[in-house]
C-alpha positions in Angstrom: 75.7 115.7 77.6 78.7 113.5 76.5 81.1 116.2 77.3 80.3 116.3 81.1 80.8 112.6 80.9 84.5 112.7 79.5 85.6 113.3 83.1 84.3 110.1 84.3 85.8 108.0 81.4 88.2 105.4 82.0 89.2 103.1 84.7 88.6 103.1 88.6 89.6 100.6 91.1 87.2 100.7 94.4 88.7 102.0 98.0 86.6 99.4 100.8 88.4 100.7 103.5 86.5 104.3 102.6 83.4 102.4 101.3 79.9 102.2 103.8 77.1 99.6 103.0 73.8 100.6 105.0 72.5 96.9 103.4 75.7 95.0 104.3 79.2 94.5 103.5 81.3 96.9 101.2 82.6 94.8 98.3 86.4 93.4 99.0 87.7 94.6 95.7 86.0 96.8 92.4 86.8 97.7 88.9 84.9 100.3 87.4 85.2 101.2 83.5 83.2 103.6 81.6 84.0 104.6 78.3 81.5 106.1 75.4 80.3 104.4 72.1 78.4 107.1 69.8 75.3 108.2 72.1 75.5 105.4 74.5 77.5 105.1 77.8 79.5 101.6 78.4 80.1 100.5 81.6 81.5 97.3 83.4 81.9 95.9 86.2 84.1 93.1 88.0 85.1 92.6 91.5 84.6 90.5 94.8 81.8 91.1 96.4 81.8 91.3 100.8 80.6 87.4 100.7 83.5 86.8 98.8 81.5 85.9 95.2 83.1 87.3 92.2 81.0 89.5 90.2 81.0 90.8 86.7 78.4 92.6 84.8 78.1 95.2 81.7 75.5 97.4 80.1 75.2 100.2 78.2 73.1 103.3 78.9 70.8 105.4 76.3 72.5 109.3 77.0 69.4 111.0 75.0 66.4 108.5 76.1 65.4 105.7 78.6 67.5 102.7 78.3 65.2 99.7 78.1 65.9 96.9 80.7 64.6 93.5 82.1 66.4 93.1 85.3 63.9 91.7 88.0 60.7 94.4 87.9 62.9 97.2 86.3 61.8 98.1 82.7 63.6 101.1 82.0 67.0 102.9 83.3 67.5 107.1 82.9 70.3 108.8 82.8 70.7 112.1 83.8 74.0 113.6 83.4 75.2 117.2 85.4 78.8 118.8 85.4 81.0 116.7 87.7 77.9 114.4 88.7 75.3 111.6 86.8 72.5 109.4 87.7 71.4 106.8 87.0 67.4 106.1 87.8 66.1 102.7 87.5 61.8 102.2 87.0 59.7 99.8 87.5 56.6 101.1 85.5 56.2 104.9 86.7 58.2 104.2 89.9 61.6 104.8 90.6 62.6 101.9 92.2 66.5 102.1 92.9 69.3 105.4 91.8 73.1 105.7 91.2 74.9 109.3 92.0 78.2 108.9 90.4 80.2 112.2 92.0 83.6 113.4 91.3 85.3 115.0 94.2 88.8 115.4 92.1 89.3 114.3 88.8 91.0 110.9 90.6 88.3 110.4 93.2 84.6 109.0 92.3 82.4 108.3 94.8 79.2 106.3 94.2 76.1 106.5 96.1 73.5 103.7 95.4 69.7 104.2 96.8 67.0 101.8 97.3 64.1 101.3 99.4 64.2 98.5 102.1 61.7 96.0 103.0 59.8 99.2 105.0 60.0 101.1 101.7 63.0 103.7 103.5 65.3 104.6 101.1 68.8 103.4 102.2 72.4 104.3 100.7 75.1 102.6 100.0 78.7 104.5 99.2 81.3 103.5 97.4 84.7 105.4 96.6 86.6 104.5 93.4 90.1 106.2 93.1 91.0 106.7 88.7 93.9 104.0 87.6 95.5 105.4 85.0 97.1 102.7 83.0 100.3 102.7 81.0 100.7 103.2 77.1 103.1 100.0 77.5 101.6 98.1 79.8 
């Protein structure tokens, strides 16, 4: 599992101009890091979000079992992890209540498509395009 993760290591800087929000505004700006620790994925988060309020957030992901969580009515998150593709899949109880399809077009382009029901209980997507920053040795 870890080696079809390997591609998606590193950092990424969002793209709003090439980002769609069914539930709002695109972000203004994005970093994206992921990086792996043993069995576990790392991932962070900061940027500036369409209202113009920072954000900033981390986890890290179980890759072999549910990752227990206590964010709002979520208890658990899975990951499932394909060539070129992952998920994440967040539960409240037996429900999936909200997903993450993290897809790699090239090896510089990521594009993330976030899922959640609305108020009427239709799924809606939100997709966002992260381009890889590959940073300097020196810098």
């Amino acid at each position: 599992m870890g080696d079809d993760l390997v591609p998606f290591l590193g950092h990424w800087v969002l793209d709003p101009a090439r980002s769609a929000y069914t539930g709002g505004t695109p972000p203004r700006s994005g970093h994206y890091d992921l990086r792996l620790e043993g069995d576990r994925l790392v991932v962070s988060i900061e940027g500036v979000l369409g209202s113009g309020d920072p954000i900033r957030t981390g986890y890290a992901l179980d890759l072999w079992q549910d990752t227990p969580m206590s964010v709002g009515a979520v208890d658990r998150v899975r990951t499932v992890v394909e060539p070129r593709r992952f998920c994440t899949i967040a539960y409240a109880g037996a429900q999936a209540v909200a997903r993450a399809w993290r897809i790699l077009g090239s090896l510089d382009e990521m594009t993330i498509v976030q899922s959640a029901p609305d108020h009427f209980g239709v799924w809606r997507d939100d997709v966002s395009v992260y381009r890889r920053q590959f940073q300097s040795r020196w810098s």
